[in-house]
BANUTOR-353714 format. One record per atom (N, C-alpha, C, CB): x, y, z; residue number from 1; atom name. Coordinates in Angstrom, 1 decimal. Glycine has a CB too. Layout:
+--------+--------+--------+-----+------+
:     c1 :     c2 :     c3 : seq : atom :
+--------+--------+--------+-----+------+
:      X :      Y :      Z : NUM :   CA :
...
+--------+--------+--------+-----+------+
END
This chain:
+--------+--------+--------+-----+------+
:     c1 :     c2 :     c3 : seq : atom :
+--------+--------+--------+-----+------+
:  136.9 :  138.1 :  143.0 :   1 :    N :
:  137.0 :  136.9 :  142.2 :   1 :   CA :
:  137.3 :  137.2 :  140.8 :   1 :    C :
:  135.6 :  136.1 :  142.3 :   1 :   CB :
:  137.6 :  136.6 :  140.2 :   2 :    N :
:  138.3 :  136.8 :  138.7 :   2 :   CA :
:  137.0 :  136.4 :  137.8 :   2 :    C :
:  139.7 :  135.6 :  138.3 :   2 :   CB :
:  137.1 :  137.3 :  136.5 :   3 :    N :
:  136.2 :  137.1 :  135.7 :   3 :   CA :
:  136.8 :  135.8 :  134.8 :   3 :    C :
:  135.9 :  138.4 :  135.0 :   3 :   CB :
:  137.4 :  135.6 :  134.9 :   4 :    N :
:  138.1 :  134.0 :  134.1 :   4 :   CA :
:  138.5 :  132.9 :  135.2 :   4 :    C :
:  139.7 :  134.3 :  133.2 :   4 :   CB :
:  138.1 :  131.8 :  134.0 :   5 :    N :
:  138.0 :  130.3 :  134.3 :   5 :   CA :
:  138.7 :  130.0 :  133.4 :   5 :    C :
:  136.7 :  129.5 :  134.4 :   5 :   CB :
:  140.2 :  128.6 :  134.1 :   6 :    N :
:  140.6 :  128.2 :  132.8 :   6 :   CA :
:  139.8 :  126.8 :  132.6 :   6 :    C :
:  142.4 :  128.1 :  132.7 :   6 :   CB :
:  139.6 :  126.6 :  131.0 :   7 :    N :
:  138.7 :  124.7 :  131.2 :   7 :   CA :
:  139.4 :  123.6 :  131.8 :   7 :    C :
:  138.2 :  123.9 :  129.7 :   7 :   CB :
:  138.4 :  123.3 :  132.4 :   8 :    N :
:  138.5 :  122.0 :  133.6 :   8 :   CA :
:  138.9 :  120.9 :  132.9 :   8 :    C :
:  137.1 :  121.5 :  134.4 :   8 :   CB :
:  139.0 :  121.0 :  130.8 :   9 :    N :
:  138.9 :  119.9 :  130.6 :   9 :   CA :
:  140.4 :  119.1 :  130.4 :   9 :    C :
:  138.0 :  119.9 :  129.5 :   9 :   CB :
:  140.9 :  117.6 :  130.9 :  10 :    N :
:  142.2 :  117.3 :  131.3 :  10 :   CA :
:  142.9 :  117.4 :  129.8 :  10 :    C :
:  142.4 :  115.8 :  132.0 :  10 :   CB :
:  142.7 :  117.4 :  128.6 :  11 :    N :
:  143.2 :  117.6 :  127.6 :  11 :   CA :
:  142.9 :  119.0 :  126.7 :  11 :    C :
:  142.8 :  116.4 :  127.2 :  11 :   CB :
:  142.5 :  119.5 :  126.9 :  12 :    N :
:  142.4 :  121.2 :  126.6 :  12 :   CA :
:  143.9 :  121.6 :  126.1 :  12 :    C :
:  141.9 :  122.4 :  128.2 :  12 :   CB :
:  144.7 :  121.6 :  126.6 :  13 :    N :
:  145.7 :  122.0 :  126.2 :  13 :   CA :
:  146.8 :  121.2 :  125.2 :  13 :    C :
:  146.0 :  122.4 :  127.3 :  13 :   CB :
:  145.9 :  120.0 :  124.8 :  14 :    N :
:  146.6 :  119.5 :  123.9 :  14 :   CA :
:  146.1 :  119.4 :  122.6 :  14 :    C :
:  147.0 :  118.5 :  124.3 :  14 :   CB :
:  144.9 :  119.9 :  122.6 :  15 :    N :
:  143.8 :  120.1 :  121.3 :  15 :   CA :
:  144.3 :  120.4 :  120.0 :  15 :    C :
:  142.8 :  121.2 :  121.5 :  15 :   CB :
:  144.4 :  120.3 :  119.0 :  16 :    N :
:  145.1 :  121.0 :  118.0 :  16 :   CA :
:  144.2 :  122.0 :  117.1 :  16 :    C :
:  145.9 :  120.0 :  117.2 :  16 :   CB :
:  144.2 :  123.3 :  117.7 :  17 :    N :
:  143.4 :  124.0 :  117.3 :  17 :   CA :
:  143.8 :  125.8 :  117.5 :  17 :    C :
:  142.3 :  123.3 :  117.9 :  17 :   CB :
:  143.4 :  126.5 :  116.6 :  18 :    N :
:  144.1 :  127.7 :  116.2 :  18 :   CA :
:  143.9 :  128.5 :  117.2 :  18 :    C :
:  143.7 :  128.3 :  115.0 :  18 :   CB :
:  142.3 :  128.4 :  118.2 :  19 :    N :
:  142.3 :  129.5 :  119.4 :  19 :   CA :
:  143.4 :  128.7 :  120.5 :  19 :    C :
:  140.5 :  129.9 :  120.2 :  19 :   CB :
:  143.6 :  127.6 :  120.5 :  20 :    N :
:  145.1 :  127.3 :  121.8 :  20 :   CA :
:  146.2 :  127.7 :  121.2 :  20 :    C :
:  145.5 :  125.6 :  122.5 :  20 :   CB :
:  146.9 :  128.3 :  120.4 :  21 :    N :
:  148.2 :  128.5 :  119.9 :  21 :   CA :
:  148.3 :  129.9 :  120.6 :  21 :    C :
:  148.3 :  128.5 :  118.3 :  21 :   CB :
:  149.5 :  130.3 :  121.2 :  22 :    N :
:  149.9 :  130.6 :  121.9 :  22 :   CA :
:  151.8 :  131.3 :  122.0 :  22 :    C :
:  149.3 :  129.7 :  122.3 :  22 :   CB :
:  152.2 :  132.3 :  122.3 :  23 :    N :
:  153.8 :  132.5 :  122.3 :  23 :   CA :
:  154.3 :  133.2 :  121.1 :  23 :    C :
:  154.5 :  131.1 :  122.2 :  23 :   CB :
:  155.2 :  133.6 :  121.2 :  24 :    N :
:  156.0 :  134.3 :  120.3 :  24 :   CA :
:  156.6 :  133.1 :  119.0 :  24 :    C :
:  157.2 :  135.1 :  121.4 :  24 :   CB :
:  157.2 :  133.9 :  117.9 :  25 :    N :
:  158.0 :  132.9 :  117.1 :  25 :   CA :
:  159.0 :  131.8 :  117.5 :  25 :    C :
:  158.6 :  133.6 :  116.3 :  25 :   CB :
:  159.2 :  130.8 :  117.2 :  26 :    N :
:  160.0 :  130.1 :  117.6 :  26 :   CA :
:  159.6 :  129.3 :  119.3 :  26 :    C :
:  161.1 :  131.1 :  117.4 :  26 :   CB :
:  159.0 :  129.4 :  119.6 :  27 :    N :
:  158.5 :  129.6 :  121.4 :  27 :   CA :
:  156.6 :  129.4 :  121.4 :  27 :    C :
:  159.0 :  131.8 :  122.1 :  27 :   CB :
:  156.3 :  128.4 :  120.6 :  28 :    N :
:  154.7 :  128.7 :  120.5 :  28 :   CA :
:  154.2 :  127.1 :  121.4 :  28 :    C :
:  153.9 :  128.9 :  118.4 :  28 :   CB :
:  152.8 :  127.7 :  122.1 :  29 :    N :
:  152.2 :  126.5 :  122.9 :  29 :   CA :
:  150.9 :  126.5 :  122.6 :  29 :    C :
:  152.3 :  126.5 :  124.5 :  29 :   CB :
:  150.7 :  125.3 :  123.2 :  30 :    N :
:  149.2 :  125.5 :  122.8 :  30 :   CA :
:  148.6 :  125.3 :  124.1 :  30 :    C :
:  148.7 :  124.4 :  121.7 :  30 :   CB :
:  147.6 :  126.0 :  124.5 :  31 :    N :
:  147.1 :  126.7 :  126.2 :  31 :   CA :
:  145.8 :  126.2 :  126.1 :  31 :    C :
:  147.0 :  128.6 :  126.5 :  31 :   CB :
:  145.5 :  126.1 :  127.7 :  32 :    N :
:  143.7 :  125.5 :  127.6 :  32 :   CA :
:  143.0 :  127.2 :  127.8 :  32 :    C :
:  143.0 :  124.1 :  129.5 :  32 :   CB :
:  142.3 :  126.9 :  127.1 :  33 :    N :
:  141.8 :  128.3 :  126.7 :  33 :   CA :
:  141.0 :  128.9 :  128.3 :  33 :    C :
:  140.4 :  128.1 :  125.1 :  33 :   CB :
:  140.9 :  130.0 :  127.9 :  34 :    N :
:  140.3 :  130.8 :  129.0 :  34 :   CA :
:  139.3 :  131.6 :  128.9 :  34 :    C :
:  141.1 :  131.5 :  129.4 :  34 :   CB :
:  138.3 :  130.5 :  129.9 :  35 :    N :
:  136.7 :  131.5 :  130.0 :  35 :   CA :
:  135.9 :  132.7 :  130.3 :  35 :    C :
:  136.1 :  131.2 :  130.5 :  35 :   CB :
:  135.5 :  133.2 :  130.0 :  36 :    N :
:  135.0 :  134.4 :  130.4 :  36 :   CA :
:  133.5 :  133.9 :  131.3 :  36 :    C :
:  134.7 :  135.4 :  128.9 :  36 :   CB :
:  133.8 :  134.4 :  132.6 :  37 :    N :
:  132.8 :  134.0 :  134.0 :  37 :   CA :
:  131.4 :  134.3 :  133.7 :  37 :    C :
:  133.2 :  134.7 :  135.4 :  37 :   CB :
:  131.2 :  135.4 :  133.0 :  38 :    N :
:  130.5 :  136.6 :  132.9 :  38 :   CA :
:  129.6 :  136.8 :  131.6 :  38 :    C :
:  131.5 :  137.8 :  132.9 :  38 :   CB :
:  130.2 :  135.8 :  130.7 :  39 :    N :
:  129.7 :  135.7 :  129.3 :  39 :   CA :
:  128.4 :  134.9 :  129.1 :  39 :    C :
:  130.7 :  135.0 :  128.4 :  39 :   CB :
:  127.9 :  134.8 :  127.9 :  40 :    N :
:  127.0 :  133.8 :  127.8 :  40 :   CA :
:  126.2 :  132.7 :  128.5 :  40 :    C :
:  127.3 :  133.4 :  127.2 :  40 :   CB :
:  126.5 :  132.2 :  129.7 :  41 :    N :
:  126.2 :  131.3 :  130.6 :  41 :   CA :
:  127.2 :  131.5 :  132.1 :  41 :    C :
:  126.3 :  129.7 :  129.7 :  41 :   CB :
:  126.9 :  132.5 :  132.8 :  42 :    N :
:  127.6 :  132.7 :  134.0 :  42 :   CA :
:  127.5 :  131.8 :  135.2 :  42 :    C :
:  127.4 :  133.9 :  134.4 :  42 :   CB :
:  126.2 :  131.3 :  134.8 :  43 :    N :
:  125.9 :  130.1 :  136.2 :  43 :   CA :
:  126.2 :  129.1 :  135.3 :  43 :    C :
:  124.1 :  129.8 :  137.1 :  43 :   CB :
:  126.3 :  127.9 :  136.2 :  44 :    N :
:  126.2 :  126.3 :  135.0 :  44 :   CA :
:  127.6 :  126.0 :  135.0 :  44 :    C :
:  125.5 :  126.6 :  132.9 :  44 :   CB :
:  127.5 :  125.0 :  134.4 :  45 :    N :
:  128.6 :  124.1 :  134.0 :  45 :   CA :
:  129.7 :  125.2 :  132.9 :  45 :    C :
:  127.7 :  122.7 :  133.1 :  45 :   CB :
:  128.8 :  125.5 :  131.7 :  46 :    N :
:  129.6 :  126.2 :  130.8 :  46 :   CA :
:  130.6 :  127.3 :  131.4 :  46 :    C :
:  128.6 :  126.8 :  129.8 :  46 :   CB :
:  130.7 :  127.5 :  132.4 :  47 :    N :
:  131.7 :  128.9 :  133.0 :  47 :   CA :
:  133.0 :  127.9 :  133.9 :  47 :    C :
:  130.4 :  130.3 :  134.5 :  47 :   CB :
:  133.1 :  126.6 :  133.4 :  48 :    N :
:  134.0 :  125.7 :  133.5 :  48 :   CA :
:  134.9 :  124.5 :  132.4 :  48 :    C :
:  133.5 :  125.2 :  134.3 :  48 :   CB :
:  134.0 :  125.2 :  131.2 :  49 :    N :
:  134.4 :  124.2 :  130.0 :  49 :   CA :
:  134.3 :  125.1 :  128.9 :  49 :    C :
:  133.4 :  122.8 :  129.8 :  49 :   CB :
:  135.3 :  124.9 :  127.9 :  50 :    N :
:  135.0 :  125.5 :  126.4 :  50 :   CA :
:  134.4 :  125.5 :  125.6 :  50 :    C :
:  135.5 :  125.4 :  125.7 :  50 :   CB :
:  134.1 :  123.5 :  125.8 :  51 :    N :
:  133.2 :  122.9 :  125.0 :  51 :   CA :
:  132.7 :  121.6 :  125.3 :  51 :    C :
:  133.6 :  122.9 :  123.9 :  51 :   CB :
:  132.1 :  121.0 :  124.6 :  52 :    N :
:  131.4 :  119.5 :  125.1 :  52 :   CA :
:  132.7 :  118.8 :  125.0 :  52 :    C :
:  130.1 :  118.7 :  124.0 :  52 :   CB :
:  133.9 :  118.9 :  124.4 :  53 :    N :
:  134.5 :  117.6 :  123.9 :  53 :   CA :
:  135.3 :  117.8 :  125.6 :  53 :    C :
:  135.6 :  117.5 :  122.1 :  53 :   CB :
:  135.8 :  119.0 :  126.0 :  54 :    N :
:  136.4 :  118.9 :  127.6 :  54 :   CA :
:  135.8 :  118.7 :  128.1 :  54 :    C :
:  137.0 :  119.7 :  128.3 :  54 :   CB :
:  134.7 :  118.7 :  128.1 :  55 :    N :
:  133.3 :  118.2 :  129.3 :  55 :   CA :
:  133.5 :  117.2 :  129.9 :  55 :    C :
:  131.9 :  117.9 :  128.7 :  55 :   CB :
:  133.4 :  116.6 :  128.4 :  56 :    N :
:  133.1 :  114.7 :  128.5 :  56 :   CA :
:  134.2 :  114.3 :  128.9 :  56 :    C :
:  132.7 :  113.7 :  127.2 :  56 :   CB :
:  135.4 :  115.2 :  128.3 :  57 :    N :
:  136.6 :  114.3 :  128.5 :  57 :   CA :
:  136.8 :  114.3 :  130.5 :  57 :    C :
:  138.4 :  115.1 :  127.3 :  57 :   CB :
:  136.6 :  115.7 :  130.9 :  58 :    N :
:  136.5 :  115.6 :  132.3 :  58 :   CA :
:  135.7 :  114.8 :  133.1 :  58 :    C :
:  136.1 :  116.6 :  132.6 :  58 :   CB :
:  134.4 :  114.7 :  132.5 :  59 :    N :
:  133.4 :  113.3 :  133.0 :  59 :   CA :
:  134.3 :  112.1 :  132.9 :  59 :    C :
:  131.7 :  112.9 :  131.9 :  59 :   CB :
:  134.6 :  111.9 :  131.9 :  60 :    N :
:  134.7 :  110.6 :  131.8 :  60 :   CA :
:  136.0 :  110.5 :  132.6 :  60 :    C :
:  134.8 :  110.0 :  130.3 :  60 :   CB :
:  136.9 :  111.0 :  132.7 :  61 :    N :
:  138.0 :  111.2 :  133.6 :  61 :   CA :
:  138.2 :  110.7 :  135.4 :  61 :    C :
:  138.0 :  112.5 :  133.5 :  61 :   CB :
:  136.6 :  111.6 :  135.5 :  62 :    N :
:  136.5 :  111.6 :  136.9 :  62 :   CA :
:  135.5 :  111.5 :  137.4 :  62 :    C :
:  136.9 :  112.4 :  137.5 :  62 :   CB :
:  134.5 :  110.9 :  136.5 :  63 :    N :
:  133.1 :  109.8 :  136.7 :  63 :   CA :
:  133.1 :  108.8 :  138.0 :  63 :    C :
:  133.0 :  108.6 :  135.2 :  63 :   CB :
:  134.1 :  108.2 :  138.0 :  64 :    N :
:  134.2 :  107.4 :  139.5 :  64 :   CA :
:  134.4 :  108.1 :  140.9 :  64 :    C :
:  135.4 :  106.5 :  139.6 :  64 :   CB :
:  135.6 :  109.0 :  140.5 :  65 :    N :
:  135.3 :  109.7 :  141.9 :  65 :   CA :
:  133.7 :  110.2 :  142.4 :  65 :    C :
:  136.2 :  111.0 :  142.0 :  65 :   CB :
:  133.2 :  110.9 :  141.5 :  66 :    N :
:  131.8 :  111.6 :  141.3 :  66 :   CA :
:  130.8 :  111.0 :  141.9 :  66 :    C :
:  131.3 :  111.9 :  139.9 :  66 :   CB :
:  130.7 :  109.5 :  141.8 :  67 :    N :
:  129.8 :  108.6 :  142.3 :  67 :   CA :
:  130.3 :  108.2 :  143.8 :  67 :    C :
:  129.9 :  107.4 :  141.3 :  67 :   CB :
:  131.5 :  108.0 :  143.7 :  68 :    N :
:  131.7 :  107.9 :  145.3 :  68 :   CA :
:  131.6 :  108.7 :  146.1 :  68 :    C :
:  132.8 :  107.6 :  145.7 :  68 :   CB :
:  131.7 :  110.2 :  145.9 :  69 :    N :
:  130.9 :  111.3 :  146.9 :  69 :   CA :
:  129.5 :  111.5 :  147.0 :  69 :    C :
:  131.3 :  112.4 :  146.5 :  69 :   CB :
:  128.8 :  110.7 :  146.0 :  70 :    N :
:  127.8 :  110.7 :  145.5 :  70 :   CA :
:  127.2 :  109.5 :  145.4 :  70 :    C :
:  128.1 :  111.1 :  144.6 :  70 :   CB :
:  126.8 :  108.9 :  146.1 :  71 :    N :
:  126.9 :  107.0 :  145.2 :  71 :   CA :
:  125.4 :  107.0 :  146.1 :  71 :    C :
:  128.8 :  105.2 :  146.0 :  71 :   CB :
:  124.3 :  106.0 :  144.8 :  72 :    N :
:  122.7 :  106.0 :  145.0 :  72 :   CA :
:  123.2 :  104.0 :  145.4 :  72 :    C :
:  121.2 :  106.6 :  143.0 :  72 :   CB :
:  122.5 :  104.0 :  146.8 :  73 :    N :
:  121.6 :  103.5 :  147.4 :  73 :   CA :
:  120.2 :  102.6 :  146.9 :  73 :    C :
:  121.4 :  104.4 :  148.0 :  73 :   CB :
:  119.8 :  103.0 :  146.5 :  74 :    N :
:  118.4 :  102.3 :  146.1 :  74 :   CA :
:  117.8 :  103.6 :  145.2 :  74 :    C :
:  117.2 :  101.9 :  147.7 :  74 :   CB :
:  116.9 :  102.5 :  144.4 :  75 :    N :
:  115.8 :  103.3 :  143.3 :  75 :   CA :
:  115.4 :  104.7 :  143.6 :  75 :    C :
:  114.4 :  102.5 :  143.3 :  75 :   CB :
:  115.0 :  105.7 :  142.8 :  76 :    N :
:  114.1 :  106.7 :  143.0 :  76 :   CA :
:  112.9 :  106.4 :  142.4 :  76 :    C :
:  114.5 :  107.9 :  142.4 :  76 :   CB :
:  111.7 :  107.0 :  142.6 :  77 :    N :
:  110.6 :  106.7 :  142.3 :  77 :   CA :
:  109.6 :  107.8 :  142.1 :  77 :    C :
:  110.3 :  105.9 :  143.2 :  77 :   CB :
:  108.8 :  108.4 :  141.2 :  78 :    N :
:  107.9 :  109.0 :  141.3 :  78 :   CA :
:  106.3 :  108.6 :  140.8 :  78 :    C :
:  108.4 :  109.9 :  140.8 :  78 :   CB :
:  105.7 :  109.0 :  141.7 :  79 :    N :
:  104.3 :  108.8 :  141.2 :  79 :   CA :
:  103.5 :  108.6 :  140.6 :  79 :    C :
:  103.9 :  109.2 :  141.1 :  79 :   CB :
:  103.0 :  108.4 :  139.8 :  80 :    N :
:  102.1 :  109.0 :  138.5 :  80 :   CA :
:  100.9 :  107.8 :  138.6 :  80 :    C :
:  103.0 :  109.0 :  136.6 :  80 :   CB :
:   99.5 :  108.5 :  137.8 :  81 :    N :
:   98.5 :  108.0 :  137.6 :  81 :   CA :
:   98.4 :  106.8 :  136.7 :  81 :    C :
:   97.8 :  109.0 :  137.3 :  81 :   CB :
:   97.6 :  106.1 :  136.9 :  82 :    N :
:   97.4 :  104.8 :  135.6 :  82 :   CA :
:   97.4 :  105.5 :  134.4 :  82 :    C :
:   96.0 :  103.8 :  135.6 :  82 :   CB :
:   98.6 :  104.7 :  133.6 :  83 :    N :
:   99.4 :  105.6 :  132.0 :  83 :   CA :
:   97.3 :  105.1 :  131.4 :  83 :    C :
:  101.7 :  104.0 :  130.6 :  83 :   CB :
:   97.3 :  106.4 :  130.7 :  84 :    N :
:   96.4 :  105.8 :  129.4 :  84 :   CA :
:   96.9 :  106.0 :  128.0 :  84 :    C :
:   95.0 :  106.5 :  129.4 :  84 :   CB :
:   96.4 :  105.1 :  127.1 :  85 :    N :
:   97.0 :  104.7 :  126.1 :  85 :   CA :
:   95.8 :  104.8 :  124.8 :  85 :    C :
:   97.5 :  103.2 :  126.5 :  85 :   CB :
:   96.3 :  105.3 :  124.1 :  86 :    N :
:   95.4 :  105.6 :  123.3 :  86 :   CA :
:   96.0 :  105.7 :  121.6 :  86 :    C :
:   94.9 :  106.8 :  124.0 :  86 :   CB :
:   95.3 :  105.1 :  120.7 :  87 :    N :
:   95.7 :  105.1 :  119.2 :  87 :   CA :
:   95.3 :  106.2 :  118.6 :  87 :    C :
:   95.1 :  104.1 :  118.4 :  87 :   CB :
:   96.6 :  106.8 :  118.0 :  88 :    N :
:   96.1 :  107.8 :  117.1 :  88 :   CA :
:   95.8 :  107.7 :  115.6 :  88 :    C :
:   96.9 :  108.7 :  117.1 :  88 :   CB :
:   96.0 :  108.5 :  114.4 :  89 :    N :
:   95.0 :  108.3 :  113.1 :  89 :   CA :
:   96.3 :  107.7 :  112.6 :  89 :    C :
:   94.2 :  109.7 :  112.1 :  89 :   CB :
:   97.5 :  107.8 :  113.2 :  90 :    N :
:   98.4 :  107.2 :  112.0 :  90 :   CA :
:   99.1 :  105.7 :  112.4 :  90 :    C :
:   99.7 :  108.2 :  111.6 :  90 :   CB :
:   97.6 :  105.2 :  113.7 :  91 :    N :
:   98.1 :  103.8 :  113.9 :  91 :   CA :
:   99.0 :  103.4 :  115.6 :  91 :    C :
:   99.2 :  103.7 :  112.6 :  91 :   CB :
:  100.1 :  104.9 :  115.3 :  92 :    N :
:  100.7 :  104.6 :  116.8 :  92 :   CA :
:  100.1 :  104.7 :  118.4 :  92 :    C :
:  101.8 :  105.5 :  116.8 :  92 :   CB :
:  100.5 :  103.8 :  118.5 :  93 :    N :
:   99.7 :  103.7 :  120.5 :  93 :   CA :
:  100.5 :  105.1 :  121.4 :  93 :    C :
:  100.6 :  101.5 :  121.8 :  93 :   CB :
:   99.5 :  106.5 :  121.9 :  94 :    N :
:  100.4 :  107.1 :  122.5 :  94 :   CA :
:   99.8 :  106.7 :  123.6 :  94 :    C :
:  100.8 :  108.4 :  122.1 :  94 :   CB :
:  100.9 :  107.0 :  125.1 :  95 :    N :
:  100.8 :  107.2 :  125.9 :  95 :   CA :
:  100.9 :  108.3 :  127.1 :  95 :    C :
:  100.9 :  106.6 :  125.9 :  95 :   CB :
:   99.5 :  108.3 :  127.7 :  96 :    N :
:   99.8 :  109.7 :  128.2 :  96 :   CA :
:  100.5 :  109.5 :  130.2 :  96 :    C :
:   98.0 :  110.8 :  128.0 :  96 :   CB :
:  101.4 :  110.0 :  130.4 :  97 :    N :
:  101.9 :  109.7 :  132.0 :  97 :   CA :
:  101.5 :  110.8 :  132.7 :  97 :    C :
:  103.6 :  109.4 :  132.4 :  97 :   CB :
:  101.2 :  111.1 :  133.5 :  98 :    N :
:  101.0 :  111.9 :  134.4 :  98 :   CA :
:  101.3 :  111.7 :  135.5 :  98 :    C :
:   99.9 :  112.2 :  134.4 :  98 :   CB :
:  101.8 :  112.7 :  136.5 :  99 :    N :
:  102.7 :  112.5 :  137.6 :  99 :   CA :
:  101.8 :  112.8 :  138.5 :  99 :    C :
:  104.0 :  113.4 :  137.7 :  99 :   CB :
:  101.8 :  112.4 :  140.2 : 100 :    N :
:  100.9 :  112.6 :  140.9 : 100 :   CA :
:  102.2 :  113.9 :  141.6 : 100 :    C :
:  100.1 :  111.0 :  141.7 : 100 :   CB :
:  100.8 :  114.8 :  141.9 : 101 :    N :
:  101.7 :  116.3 :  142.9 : 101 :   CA :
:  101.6 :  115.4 :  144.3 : 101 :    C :
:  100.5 :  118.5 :  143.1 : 101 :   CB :
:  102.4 :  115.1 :  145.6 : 102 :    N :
:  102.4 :  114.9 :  146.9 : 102 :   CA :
:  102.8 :  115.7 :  147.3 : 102 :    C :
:  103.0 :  114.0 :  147.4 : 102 :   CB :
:  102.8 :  117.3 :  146.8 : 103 :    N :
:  103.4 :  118.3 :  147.4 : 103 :   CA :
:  102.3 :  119.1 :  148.4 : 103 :    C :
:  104.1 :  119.0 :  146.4 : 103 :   CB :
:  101.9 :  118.7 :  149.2 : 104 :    N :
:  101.0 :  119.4 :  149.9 : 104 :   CA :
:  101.0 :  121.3 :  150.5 : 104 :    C :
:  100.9 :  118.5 :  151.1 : 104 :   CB :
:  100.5 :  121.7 :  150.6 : 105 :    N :
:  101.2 :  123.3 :  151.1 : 105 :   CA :
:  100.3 :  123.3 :  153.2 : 105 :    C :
:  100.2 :  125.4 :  149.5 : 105 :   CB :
:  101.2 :  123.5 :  153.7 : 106 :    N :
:  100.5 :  123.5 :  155.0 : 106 :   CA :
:  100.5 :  125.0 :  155.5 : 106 :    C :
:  101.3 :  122.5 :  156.0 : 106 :   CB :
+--------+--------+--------+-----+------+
END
């Protein structure tokens, strides 16, 4: 497997910016840059994007398909105990949530 990823993001290569420049004189492009697999974040998302702005632009791109392989049915729901609520010295109401564990070990 290759230690490089190029970014997923659909506009990367049209960015105008000095690390995509690219080519000899006369002959220059501007390239979607290329990740290092191995660097700073090797698992995750980041070992497919440069940066947030190709991220999003990829989300937002292909946000629909994502849901249709993917698509929720009904609510999720978790647990928790009766919130208590309580004033502190500077007036504001906090509340505390607590989650109930259903995780039993058998």
């Amino acid at each position: 497997m290759s230690d490089y990823n190029w970014c997923h993001g659909p506009s990367c290569h049209k960015r105008h910016t000095t690390t995509r420049i690219r080519g000899v004189k006369g002959s220059k492009v501007l390239r979607t840059i290329k990740i290092n697999v191995s660097g700073l974040y090797p698992q995750g998302i980041w070992k497919y994007f440069c940066d947030q702005t190709c991220m999003h632009d990829f989300i937002y791109k292909h946000a629909q398909e994502f849901i249709a392989l993917h698509p929720r049915t009904e609510a999720l729901e978790t647990p928790i105990e009766d919130p208590v609520k309580t004033q502190n010295q500077y007036g504001w109401v906090d509340t505390e949530i607590k989650e109930i564990n259903n995780n039993t070990s058998h």
